[in-house]
C-alpha positions in Angstrom: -6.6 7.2 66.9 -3.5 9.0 65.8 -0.3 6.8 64.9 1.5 6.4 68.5 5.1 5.4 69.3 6.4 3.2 71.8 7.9 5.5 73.6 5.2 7.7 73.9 2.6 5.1 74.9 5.1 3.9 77.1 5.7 7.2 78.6 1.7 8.1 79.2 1.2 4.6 80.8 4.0 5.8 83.1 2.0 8.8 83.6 -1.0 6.8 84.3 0.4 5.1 87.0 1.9 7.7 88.9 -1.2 9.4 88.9 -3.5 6.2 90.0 -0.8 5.7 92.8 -1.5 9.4 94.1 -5.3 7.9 94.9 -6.2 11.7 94.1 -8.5 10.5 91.3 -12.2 10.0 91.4 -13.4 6.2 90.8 -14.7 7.3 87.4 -11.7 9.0 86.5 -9.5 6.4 88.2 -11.6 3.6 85.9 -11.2 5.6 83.0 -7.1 6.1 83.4 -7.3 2.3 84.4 -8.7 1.1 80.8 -6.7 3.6 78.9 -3.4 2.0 80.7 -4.8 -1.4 80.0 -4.9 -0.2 76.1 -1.4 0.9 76.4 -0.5 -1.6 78.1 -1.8 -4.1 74.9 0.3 -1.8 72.4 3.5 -1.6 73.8 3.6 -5.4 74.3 2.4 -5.8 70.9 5.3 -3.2 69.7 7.5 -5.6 72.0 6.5 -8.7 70.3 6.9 -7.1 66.6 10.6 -6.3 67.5 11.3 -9.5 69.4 10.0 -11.9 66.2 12.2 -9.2 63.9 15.2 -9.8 66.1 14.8 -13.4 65.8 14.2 -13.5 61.9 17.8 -11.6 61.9 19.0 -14.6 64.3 17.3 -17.4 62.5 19.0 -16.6 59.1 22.1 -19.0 59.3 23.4 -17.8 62.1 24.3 -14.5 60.3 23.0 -10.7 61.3 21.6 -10.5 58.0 18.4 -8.3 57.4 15.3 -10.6 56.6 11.6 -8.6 55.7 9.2 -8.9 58.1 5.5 -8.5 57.6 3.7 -9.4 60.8 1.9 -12.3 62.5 -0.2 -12.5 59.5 2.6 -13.4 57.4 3.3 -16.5 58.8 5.4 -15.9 61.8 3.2 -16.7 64.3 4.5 -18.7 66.1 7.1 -15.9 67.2 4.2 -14.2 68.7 3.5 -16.9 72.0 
């Protein structure tokens, strides 16, 4: 799977939706839109949860916007991922 963005997940899940809301689709095709908005679904909130634990490295550093790296939930962060 190619490299998405948030915005453009964000702005086929939007698509998604409109469609299933037209109740036009077929079941199967209606599943099929279903699981693929469930998958987006997953990666923007991941993509939200990455930027909300960077956001709160920059807060947590003495009170000061100062730029801290940030490597992930595997780098020990954690618990800014619940």
């Amino acid at each position: 799977m190619a490299k998405k963005s948030f915005e453009a997940a964000l702005a086929r899940l939007e698509q998604i939706t409109e469609e299933l809301a037209g109740g036009d689709e077929s079941l199967e095709s209606s599943l099929k839109k279903f699981d693929e908005g469930m998958k987006l679904a997953g990666f923007c909130q991941e993509q939200l949860n990455e930027a909300r634990a960077k956001i709160e490295i920059l807060m947590e550093k003495d009170d000061k916007f100062e730029a801290t790296p940030f490597e992930g939930p595997e780098s020990g962060h954690q618990e800014l991922f619940k």
